[in-house]
C-alpha positions in Angstrom: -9.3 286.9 27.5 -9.3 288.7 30.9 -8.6 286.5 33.7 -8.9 289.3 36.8 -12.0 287.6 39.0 -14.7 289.3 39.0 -15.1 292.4 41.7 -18.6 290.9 44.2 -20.5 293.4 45.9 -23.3 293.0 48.3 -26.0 294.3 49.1 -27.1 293.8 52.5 -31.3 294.4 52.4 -32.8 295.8 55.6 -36.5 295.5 55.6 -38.3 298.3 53.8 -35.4 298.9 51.5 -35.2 301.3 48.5 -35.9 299.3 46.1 -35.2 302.2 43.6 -31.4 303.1 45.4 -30.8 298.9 45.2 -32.2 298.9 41.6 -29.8 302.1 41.0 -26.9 300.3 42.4 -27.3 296.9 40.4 -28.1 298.2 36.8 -25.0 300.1 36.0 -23.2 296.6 37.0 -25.1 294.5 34.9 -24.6 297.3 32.3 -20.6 297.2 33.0 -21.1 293.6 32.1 -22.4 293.5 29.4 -20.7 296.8 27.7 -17.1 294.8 28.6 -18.3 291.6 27.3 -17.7 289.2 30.3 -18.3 289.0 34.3 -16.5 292.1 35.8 -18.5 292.4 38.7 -21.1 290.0 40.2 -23.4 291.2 43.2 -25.3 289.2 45.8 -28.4 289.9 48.0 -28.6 289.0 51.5 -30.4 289.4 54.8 -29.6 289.2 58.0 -31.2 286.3 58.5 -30.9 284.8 55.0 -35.3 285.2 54.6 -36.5 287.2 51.5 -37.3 290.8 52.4 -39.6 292.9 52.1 -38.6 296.4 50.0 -40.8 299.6 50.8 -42.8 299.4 47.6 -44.3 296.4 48.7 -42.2 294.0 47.1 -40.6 291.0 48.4 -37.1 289.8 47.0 -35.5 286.6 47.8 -31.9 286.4 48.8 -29.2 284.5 48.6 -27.6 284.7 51.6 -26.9 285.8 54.7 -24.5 288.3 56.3 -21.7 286.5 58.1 -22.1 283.8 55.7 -18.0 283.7 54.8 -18.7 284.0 51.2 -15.9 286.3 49.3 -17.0 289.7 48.9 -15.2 293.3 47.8 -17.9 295.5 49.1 -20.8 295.4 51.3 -23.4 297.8 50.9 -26.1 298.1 53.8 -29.3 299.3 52.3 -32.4 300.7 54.3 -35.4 302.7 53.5 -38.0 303.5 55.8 -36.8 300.9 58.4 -33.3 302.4 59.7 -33.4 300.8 63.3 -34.2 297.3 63.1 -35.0 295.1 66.4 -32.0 292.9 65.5 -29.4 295.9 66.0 -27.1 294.2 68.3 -26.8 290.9 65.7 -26.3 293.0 62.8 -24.1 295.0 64.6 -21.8 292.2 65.3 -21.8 291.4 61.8 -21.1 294.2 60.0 -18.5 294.6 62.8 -16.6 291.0 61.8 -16.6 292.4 58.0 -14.7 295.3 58.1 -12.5 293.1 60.8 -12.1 290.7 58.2 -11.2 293.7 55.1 -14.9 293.6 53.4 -15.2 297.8 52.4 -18.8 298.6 54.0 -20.7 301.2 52.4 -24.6 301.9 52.6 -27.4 303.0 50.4 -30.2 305.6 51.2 -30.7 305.3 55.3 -27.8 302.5 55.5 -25.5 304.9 56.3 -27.7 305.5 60.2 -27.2 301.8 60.3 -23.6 301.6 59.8 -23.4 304.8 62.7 -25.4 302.8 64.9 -22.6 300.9 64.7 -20.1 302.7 65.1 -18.5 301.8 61.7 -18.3 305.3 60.8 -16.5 307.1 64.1 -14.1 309.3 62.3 -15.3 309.1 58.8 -17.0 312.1 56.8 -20.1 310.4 55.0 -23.5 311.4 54.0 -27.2 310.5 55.2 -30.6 311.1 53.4 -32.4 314.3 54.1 -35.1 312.7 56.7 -32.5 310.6 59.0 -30.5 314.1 59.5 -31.9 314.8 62.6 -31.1 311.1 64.0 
């Protein structure tokens, strides 16, 4: 029996998320899982303001959380779609801000990573950004 703790990502959604890049990040988890036979990682969605949110297809997924909440996480993923500058910059700013202050690895999916510049979480890292925020 393994004892290790389960690694917890996650995934912050931003309204008009990918949907697809979210889906494409939590499958292969759940697939880990259940290819090793017990709980290796476990994953979490969250909003900024802890309200379900709405993805770009259209569809609306609840969460269970939301950011700052103090709950023990690994990695926090920022994913955006077509929404990469939301009105509530400044508060998510902070956020993000007090996770990496407090150790949590930030990364981002599809236009997350213009979110996590905004913020000035990536100043004097390499990354990469989806094709259509390159001009941004």
């Amino acid at each position: 029996m393994n004892d290790t703790p389960p690694t917890v990502i996650t995934f912050l959604l931003i309204e008009q998320f990918s949907m697809l890049s979210v889906a494409s990040a939590v499958e292969p988890l759940r697939s880990a899982n259940r290819l090793l036979g017990r709980e290796a990682y476990r994953w979490r969605l969250i909003s900024h303001d802890g309200q379900p949110v709405e993805a770009s297809n259209g569809i609306t997924v609840t969460v269970e959380g939301v950011l700052g909440d103090d709950q023990r996480t690994d990695f926090l993923f920022v994913c955006a779609g077509l929404e990469a500058d939301p009105p509530y910059r400044a508060r998510l700013n902070a956020g993000l801000q007090r996770a990496t202050r407090g150790g949590v690895v930030l990364g981002s999916l599809s236009a997350g990573t213009l979110i996590l510049a905004r913020a000035g979480l990536l100043d004097g890292y390499a990354s990469t950004i989806h094709l259509e925020f390159q001009p941004a």
